[in-house]
Structure formats: C-alpha cells, structure tokens
C-alpha positions as MATLAB code, in Angstrom:
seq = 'XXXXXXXXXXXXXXXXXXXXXXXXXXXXXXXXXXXXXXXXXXXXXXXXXXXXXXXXXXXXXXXXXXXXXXXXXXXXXXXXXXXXXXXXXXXXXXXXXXXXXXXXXXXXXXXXXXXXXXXXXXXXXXXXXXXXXXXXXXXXXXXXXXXXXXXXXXXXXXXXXXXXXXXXXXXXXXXXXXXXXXXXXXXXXXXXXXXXXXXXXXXXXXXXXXXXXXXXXXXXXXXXXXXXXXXXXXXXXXXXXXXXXXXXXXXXXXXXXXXXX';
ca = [
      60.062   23.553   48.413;
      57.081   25.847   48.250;
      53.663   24.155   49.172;
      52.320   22.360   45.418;
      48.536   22.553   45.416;
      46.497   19.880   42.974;
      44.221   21.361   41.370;
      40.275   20.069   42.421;
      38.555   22.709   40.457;
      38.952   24.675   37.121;
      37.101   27.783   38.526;
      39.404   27.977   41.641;
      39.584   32.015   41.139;
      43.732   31.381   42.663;
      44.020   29.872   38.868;
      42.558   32.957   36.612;
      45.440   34.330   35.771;
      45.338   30.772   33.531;
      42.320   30.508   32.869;
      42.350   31.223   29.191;
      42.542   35.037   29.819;
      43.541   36.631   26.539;
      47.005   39.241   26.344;
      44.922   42.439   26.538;
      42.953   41.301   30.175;
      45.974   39.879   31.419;
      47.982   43.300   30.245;
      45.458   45.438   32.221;
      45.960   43.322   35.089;
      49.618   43.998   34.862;
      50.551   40.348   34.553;
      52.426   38.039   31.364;
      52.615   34.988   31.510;
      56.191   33.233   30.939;
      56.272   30.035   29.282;
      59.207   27.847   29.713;
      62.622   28.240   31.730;
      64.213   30.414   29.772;
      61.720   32.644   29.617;
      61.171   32.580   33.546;
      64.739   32.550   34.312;
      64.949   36.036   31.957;
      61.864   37.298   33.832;
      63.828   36.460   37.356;
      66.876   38.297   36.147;
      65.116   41.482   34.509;
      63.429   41.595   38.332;
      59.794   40.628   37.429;
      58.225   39.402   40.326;
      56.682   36.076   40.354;
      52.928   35.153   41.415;
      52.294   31.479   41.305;
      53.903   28.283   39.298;
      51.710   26.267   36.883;
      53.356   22.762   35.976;
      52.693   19.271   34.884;
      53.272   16.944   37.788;
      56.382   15.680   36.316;
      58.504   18.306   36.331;
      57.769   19.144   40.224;
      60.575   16.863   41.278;
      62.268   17.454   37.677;
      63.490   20.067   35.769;
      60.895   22.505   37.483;
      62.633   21.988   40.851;
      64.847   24.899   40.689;
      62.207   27.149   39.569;
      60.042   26.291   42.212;
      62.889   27.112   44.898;
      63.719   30.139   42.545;
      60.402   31.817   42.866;
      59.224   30.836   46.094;
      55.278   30.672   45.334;
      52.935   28.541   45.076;
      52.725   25.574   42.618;
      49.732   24.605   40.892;
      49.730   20.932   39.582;
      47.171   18.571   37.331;
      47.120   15.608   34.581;
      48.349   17.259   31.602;
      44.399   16.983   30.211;
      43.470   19.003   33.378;
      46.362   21.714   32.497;
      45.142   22.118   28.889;
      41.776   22.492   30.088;
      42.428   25.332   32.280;
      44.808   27.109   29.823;
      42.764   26.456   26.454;
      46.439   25.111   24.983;
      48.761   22.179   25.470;
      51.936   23.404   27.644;
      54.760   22.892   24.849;
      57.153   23.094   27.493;
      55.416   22.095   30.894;
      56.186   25.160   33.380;
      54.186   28.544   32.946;
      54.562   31.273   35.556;
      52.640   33.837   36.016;
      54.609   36.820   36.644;
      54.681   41.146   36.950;
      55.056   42.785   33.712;
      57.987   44.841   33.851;
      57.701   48.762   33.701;
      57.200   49.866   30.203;
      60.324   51.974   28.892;
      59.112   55.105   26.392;
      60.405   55.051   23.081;
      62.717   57.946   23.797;
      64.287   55.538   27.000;
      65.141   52.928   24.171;
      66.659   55.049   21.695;
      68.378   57.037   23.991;
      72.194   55.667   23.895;
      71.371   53.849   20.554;
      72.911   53.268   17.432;
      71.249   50.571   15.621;
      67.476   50.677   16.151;
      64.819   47.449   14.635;
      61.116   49.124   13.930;
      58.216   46.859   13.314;
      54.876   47.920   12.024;
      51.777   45.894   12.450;
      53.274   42.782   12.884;
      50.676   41.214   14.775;
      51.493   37.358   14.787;
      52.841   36.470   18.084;
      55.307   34.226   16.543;
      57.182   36.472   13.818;
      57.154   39.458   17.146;
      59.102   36.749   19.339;
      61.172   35.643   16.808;
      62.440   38.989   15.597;
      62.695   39.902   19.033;
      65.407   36.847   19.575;
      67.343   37.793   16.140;
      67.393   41.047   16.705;
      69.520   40.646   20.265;
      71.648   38.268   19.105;
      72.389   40.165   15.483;
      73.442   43.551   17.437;
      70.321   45.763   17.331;
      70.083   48.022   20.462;
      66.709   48.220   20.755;
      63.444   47.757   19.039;
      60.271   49.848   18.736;
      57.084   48.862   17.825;
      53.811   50.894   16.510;
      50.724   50.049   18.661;
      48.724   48.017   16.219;
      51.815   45.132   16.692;
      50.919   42.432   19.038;
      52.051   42.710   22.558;
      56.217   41.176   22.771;
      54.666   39.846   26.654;
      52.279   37.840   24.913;
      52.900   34.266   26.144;
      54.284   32.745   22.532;
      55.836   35.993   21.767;
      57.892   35.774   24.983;
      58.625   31.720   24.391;
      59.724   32.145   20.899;
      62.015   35.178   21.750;
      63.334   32.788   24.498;
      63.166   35.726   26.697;
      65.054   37.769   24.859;
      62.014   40.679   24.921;
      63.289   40.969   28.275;
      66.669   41.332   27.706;
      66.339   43.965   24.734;
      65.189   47.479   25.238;
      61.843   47.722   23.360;
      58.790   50.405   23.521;
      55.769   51.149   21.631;
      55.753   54.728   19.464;
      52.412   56.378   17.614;
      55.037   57.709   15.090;
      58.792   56.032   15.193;
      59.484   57.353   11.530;
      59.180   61.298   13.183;
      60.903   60.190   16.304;
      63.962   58.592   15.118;
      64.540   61.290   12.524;
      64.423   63.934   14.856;
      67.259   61.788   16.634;
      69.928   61.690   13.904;
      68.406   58.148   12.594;
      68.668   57.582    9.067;
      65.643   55.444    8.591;
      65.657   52.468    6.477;
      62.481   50.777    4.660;
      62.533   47.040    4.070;
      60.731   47.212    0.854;
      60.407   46.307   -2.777;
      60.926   49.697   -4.696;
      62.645   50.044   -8.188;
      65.407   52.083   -6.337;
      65.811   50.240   -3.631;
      69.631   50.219   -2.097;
      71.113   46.341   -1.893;
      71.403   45.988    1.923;
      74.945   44.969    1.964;
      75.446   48.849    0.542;
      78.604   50.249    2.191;
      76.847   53.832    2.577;
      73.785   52.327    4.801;
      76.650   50.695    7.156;
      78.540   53.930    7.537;
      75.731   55.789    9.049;
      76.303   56.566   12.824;
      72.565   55.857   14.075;
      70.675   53.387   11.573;
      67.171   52.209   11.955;
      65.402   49.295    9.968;
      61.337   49.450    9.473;
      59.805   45.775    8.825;
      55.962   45.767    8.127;
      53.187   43.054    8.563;
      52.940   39.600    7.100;
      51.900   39.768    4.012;
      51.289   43.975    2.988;
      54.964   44.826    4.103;
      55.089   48.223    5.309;
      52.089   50.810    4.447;
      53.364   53.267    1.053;
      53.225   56.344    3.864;
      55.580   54.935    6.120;
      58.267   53.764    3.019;
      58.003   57.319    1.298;
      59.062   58.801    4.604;
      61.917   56.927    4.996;
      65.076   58.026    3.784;
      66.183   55.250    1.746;
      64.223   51.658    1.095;
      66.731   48.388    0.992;
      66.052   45.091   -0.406;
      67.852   41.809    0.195;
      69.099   40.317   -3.039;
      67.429   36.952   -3.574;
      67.698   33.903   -6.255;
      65.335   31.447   -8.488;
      62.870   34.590   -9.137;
      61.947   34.208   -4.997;
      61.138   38.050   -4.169;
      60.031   37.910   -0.834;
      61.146   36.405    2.917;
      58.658   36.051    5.998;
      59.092   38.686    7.893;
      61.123   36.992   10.697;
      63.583   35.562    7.748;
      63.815   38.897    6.327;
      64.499   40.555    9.709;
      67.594   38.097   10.209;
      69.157   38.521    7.477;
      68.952   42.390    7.685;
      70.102   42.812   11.091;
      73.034   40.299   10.376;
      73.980   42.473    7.718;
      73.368   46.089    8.782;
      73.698   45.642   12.499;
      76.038   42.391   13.466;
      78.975   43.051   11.129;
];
C-alpha cells in the first residue's frame, strides 16, 4: 500500500489541487478531479494518470483499498470535518483523486465515424451536463458536442453524476456545431416548442443516416438563432397541460427515442 499521509495542515501546498480550487484553475493546470470509484476507475481505464488520493480514514482499509493499490500515489487522510474544510464540500462519496485531464478530442475527432450526435448549448449546471452525459451513452448517442459557454463535463459533479461516463463517450467543444454538423451530412434537430414542431417518435427523423439533437439551457431552451437554423424542431408529446421537461429528463427521453431504438 502506498505511504497514507494525515493531514497536519490545510495550507500543505501537496493538498492544492483540493484546496477549493474552482474548474477553470484546476483546467489550466491540466488536472480534474474524480469523485468516487466509478469515476476513478473510468479515469484509470481511459489512461488518465493519477496524482495523489484524498479519502476519509475509513475507507483506507475499506472500499478505497483497491484504489489505493490501483493508483500507486500518495494518500491524503483527515476527520471528515478536516476533509470538508480543505475541499469547501462534504465528500458524498469519500474518495476524490486528483488526476490528468485527458487530451481534448476536436469536434471533427467526435463526429468523425458518427451517426447519432447529442449537442448541448449553454447548459451550464454541472448536474444536468453529467447527467446527460450518462443518458446519452447508455441511450446510443455516439458522441456529444458542446458550445463553449456549457460548463466543463471534467467538472468534479459533472464527472460524478455522469458516473464517468464523460470519459467513456467521445465529447468536444465547437464555436458553431449547427455549421459543422451540416456540412457533415447531419440533419440537425431542435428540441423546441414551435407550432410545427415534428412529434419525436416521427418515422422520417429515425430514417435519417446521421441525426443530431440540440438541447439548450435550463430554463431559455435553445436561443431562436440556433432553432431557425436547424432543419427541423421536435417536441416530446406530454400530458395534464405539462409542456416542458428539465433538460436532463428531456434529453432521456429523446435519445431513447431517436438514438436507442
């Protein structure tokens, strides 16, 4: 087992990679943060090289053990109040590990080879990115772009909630993925209430070789530029006068329709 260190000080400069560093400094030090196994073990497998272990003292001989002999670094330990502390949050799920991002893919690498492409625009809540990343794997999309106001899919809860998934599916950011996957043979697709609006479950949408699906921000949907430029705008047909699905609900539901059938 790799040497476990207890942590004496908060400003130990070993630890501030933790120390409540926000997603953009720890993206310009080329670093993520993976909370929880999953997340780690998908980091392990995609090749990202690990820096250092941060756990509660419990799972050292627990379920942290074969992480720690998995990443072979060192292990940072506290009282759970100590942890929180020095990371600003309460560790959900006990184990964070600091680790290399992996190389960013372009947006032409993603959509290279595919067929069914997931676009979100200005989604900036950590949450709805991770959890769209996860459906969006495991409903048959076969990649995902993202325009560069969206929040960053490495961010630590965006990682945990995709339960590592964003590093298992082929994503990229793109300054214009309406232009790019048109120019690719994509017929583009605008989640979006519009009077002429196709039902999703439209037979015509799910003959289309290449198919991408735009989903806009919490709240404002997609901007009016970015749904006129789209070939067609879909809808999901809904009950008791509700109109309207968080975005993450929404995305399921489309991609198990117009991708995973």
């Amino acid at each position: 087992m790799e040497k476990v260190i207890e942590i004496t000080s908060l400003q130990d400069e070993r630890l501030l990679v933790y120390r409540q560093l926000t997603g953009r400094q720890l993206q310009r030090g080329n670093v993520f943060i993976a909370e929880s196994e999953p997340v780690i073990r998908a980091g392990l497998e995609k090749g990202c090289h690990p820096l250092s272990l941060l756990m509660e003292r419990q799972h050292i001989t627990g379920k942290g053990s074969a992480l720690i002999d998995a990443c072979a670094v060192p292990v940072y330990t506290g009282d759970d109040a100590v942890l929180s502390q020095l990371t600003g949050f309460t560790l959900s799920r006990g184990i964070l590990c600091a680790m290399e991002r992996p190389r960013m893919l372009t947006a032409e690498e993603v959509i290279g080879h595919a067929r069914r492409i997931a676009v979100l625009e200005n989604v900036v809540d950590g949450t709805n990115v991770g959890a769209l990343m996860r459906s969006a794997a495991a409903l048959g999309a076969d990649g995902l772009l993202l325009t560069n106001d969206c929040c960053d899919p490495l961010q630590r809860r965006a990682a945990r909630v995709s339960m590592g998934a964003v590093l298992r599916l082929p994503w990229a950011f793109c300054d214009d993925p309406v232009q790019l996957l048109k120019e690719s043979g994509f017929v583009t697709l605008a989640l979006a209430l519009r009077e002429d609006a196709l039902c999703i479950e439209d037979e015509r949408l799910k003959k289309a070789e290449k198919l991408a699906l735009f989903l806009g921000a919490e709240g404002d949907g997609l901007k009016q530029e970015t749904i006129d430029r789209c070939d067609y705008s879909v809808i999901i047909p809904m009950h008791h006068d509700v109109n309207s699905l968080n975005v993450a609900a929404a995305g399921a539901v489309a991609f198990w329709e117009l991708f995973g059938k």
